[in-house]
C-alpha positions as CSV (number, residue, x, y, z in Angstrom):
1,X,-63.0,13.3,44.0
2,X,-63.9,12.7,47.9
3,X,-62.7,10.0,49.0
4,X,-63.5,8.5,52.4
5,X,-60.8,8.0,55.0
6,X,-61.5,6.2,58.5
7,X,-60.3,7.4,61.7
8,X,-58.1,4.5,62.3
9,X,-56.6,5.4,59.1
10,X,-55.5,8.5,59.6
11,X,-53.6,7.6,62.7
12,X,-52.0,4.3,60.6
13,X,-50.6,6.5,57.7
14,X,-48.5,8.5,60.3
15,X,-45.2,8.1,60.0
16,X,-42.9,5.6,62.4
17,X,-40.4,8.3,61.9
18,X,-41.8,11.1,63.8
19,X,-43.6,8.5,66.5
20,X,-40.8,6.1,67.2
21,X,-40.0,5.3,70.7
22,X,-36.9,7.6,71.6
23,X,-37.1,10.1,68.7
24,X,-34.8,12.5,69.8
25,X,-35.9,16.1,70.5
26,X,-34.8,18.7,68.2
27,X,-34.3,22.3,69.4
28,X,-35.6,24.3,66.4
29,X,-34.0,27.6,65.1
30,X,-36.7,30.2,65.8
31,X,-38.3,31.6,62.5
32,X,-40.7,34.9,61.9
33,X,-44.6,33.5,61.4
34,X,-46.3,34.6,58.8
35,X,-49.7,34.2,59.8
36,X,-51.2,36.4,56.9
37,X,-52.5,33.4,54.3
38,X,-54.0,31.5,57.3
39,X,-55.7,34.1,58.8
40,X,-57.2,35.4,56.0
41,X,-58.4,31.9,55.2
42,X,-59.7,31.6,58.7
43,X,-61.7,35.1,58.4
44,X,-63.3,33.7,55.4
45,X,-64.1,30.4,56.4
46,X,-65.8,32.0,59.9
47,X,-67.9,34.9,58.2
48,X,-69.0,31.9,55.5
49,X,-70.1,30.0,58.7
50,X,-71.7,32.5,60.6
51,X,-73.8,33.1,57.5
52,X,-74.7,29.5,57.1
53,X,-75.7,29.2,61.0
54,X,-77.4,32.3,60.8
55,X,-79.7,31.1,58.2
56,X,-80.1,27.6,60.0
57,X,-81.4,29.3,63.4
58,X,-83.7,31.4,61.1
59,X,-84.9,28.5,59.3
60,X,-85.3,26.2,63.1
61,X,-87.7,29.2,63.7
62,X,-89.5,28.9,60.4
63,X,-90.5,25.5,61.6
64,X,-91.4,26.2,64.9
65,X,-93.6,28.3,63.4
66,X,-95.4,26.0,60.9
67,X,-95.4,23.1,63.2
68,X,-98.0,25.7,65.3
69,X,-100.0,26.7,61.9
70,X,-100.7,23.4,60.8
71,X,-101.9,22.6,64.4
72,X,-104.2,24.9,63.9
73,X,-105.5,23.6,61.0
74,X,-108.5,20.4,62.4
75,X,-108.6,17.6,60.9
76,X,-111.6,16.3,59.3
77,X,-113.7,13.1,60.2
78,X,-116.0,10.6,57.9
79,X,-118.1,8.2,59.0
80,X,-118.3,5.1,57.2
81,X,-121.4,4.6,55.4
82,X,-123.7,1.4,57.2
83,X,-123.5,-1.8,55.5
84,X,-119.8,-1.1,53.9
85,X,-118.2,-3.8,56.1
86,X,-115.4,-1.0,56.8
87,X,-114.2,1.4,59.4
88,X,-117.1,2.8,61.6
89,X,-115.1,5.9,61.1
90,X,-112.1,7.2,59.5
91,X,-110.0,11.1,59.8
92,X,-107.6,12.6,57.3
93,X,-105.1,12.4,60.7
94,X,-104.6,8.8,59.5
95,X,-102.0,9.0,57.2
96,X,-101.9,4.8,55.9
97,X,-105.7,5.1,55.6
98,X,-105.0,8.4,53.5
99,X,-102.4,6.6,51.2
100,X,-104.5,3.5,50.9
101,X,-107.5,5.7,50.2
102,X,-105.8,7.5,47.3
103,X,-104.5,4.4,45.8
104,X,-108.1,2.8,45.4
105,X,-109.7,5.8,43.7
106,X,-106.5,6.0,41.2
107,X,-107.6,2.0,40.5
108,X,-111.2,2.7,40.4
109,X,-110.8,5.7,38.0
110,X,-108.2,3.6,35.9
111,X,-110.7,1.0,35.2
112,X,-108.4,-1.6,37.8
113,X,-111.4,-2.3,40.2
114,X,-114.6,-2.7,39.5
115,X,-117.2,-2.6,41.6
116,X,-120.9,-2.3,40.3
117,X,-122.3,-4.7,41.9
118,X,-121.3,-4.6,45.2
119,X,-123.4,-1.5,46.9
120,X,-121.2,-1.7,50.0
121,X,-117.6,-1.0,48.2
122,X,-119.8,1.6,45.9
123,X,-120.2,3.9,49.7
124,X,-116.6,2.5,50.4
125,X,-115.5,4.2,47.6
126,X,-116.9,7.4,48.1
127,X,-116.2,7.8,51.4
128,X,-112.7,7.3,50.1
129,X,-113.3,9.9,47.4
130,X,-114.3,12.6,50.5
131,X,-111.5,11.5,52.4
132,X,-108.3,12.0,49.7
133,X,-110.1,15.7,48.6
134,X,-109.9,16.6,52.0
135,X,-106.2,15.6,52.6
136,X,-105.3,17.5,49.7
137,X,-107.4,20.6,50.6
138,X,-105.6,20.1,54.0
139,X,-102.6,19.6,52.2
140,X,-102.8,22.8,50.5
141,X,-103.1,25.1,53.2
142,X,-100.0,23.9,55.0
143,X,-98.1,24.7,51.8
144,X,-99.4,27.7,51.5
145,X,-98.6,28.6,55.0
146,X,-94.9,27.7,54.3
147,X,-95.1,29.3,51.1
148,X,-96.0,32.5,53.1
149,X,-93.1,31.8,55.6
150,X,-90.5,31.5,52.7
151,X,-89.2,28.3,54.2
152,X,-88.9,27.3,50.5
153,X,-86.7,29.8,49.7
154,X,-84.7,30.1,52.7
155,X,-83.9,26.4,52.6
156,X,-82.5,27.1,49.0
157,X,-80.6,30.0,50.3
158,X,-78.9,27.6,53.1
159,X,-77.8,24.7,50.5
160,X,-76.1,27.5,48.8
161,X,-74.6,29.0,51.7
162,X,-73.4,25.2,52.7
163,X,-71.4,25.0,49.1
164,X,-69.8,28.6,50.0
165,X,-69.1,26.9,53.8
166,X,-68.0,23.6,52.7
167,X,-65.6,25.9,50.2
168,X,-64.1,28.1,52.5
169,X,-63.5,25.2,54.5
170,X,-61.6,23.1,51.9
171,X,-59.6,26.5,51.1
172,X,-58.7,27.2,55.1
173,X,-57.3,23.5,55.5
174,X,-55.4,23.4,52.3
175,X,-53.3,26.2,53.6
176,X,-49.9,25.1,55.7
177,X,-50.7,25.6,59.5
178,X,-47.9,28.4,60.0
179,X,-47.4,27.0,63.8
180,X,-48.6,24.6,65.9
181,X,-51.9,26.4,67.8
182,X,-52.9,26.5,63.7
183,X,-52.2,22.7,63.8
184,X,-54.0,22.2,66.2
185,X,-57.2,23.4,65.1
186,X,-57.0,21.9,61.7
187,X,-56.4,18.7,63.8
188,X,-59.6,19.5,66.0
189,X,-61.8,20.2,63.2
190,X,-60.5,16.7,61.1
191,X,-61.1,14.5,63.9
192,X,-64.3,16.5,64.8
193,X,-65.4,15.4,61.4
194,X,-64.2,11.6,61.8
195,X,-65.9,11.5,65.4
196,X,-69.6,12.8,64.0
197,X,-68.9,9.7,61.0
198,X,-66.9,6.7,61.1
199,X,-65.2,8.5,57.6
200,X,-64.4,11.4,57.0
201,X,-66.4,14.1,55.1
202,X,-62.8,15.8,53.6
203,X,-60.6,14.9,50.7
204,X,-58.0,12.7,51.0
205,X,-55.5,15.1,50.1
206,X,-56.4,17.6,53.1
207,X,-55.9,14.4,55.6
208,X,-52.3,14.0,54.0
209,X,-51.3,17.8,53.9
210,X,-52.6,18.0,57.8
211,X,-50.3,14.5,58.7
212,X,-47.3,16.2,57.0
213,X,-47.3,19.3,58.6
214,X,-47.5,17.1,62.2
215,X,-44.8,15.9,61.0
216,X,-43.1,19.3,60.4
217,X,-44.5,20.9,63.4
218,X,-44.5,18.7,66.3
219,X,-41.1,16.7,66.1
220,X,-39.4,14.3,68.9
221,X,-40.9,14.0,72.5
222,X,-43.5,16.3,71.8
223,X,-45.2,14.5,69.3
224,X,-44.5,11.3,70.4
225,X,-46.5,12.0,73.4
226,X,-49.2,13.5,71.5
227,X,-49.8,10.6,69.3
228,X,-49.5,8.3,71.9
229,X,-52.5,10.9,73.2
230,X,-54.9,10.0,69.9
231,X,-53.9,6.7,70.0
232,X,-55.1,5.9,73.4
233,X,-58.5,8.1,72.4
234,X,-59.7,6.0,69.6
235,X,-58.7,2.8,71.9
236,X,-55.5,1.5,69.4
């Protein structure tokens, strides 16, 4: 389960032990690198996102080009009949009227209103008859027009491609950063995520496994100074 983890957080559950004033500074024994697991996660993870931005620029496109369809398409205009005590004249570009409309006719045809003798409400309700039928015929052509531009589909095709993303994502971070430029981008990308929302997006777990291997990979001076570093950032 996803659980949501603030920024300020994330810098609290770091440990005093590896940010205390005066921790000494440990020369390391140098170690091979193997890079393999991370790298192959990182492959993943990017060919997963260039698909998913691929089909979001495509999709920004699709749009584009409906929003310039449906401008084609005119509205249409009623006048109000004389004597109706209503609007002198009324368009299907007025979307409350529109809604209002619809809702009178389904009272009227339910047997809600009734109206028989009042002439005036009688060409009220008409008019509001014309109006709905051509919303809906209006309606219906800018479906089909995204229905011929597949944005249907291709907005299907991008949810699916954001679960194979999101996956590849979760997979890349839950492997242990091999050395610190690793570190430092799962670092980027988790505050990334807590700077775009006030919580983070990730699991729990992922926040933990990234603060453990700070603590494993940046030791004395060198991460004092770049904690002190976030700290000042997010103003604490």
């Amino acid at each position: 389960m996803t659980v949501q983890v603030s920024r300020r957080s994330l810098l609290a559950a770091i440990p005093v032990s590896v940010v205390g004033a005066g921790a000494p500074a440990f020369a390391a024994a140098p170690r091979a690198v193997d890079r393999s697991a991370w790298e192959n996660a990182m492959q993943r993870y990017l060919a997963a996102k260039g698909k998913y931005d691929a089909v979001t620029n495509r999709i920004l496109k699709l749009y584009s080009e409906q929003a310039r369809a449906k401008a084609r398409i005119p509205h249409k205009v009623f006048r109000a009949p004389s004597g109706s005590g209503r609007r002198v004249q009324v368009s299907t570009a007025d979307s409350d009227f529109v809604r209002s409309a619809k809702r009178l006719v389904w009272d009227v045809d339910a047997g809600r209103v009734q109206f028989a003798a009042n002439p005036g409400f009688q060409g009220h309700v008409l008019l509001c008859r014309e109006l709905t039928a051509a919303a809906a015929q209006r309606d219906g052509e800018i479906s089909a027009i995204r229905e011929r531009l597949g944005i249907g589909a291709a907005e299907e095709n991008r949810r699916k491609l954001a679960d194979t993303m999101r996956e590849a994502e979760e997979a890349l971070l839950s492997v242990e950063a091999p050395d610190v430029p690793a570190l430092r981008w799962k670092l980027d990308y988790v505050l990334a995520e807590q700077v775009e929302d006030e919580t983070s997006k990730l699991p729990r777990e992922l926040i933990e496994q990234t603060r453990i291997e700070v603590a494993k990979l940046m030791e004395g001076e060198e991460a004092v100074g770049f904690f002190d570093r976030l700290k000042r950032w997010f103003g604490n």
